[in-house]
C-alpha positions in Angstrom: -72.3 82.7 78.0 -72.5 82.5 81.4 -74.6 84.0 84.3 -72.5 84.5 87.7 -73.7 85.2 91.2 -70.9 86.6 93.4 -70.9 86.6 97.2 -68.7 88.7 98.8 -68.8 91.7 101.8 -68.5 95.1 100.3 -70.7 97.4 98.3 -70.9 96.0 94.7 -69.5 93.3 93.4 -66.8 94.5 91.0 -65.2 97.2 93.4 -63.9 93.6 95.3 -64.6 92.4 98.6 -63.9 95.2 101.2 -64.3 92.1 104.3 -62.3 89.1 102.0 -63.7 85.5 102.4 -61.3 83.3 103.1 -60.6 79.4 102.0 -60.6 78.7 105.5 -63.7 80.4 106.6 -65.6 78.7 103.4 -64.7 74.9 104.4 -65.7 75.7 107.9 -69.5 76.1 106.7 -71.2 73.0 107.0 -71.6 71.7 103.5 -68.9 73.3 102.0 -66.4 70.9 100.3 -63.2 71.7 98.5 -63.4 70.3 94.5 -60.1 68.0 93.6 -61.3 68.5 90.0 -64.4 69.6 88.3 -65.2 67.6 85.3 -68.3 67.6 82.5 -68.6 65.0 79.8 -69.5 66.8 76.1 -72.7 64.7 75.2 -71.7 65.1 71.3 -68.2 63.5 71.5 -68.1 61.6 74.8 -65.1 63.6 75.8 -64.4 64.3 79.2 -63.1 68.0 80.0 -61.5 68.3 83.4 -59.9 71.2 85.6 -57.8 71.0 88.5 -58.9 72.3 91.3 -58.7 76.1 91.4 -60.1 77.4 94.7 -63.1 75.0 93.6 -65.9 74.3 95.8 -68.6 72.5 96.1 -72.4 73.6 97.9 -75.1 71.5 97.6 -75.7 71.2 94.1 -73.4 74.5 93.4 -70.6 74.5 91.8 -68.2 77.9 93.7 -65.1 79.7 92.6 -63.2 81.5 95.5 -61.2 84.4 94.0 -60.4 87.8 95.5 -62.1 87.1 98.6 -65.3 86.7 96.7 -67.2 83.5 95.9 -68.5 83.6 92.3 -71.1 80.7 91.8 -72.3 80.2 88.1 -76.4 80.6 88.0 -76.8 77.1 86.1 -80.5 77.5 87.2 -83.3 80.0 88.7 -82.7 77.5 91.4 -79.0 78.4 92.2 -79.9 82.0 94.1 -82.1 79.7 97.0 -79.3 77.3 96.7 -76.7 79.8 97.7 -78.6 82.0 100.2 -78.0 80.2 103.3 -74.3 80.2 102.7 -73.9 84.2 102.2 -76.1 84.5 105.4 -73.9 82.1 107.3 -71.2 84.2 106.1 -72.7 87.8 106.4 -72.3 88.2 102.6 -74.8 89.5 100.4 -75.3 88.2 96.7 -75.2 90.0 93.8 -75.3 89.3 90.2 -73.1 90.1 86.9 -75.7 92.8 85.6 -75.7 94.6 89.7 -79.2 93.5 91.1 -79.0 91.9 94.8 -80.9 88.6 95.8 
């Protein structure tokens, strides 16, 4: 199971973004790229699992999910929170993760 950070303007994440984020406003950070494809090869099989590019985006080493006018950002590591920061501040968002506490 996974651990998400979301960025987003508002209150708490899961009453949605009350200030959206937009696609356009992401790719203008400097950084930010959009993601043709993300892909991950299983180390057991050797198979390789791809999917399209779905409001994909890449961070420095983070991986980002644009929905709703939130970015959602999976916490691969304790890393991924100082990874992230500077692009909430540069976007006046705050970051807050699945179980409600803000970093």
């Amino acid at each position: 199971m996974a651990y998400h950070l979301h960025i987003f303007r508002g209150s708490n994440w899961w009453e949605g973004a009350s200030n959206p984020i937009t696609a356009e406003e992401l790719l203008s950070v400097a950084g930010v790229a959009q993601a043709d494809s993300i892909s991950t090869t299983s180390p057991q099989t050797g198979i390789v699992l791809s999917m399209p590019n779905c409001n994909m985006f890449t961070y420095k080493e983070a991986f980002l999910m644009l929905k709703d006018g939130m970015i959602i950002a999976a916490a691969r590591n304790e890393d991924t929170v100082e990874t992230i920061h500077p692009l909430a501040d540069t976007l006046g968002a705050v970051i807050q993760g699945d179980e409600g506490e803000f970093y």
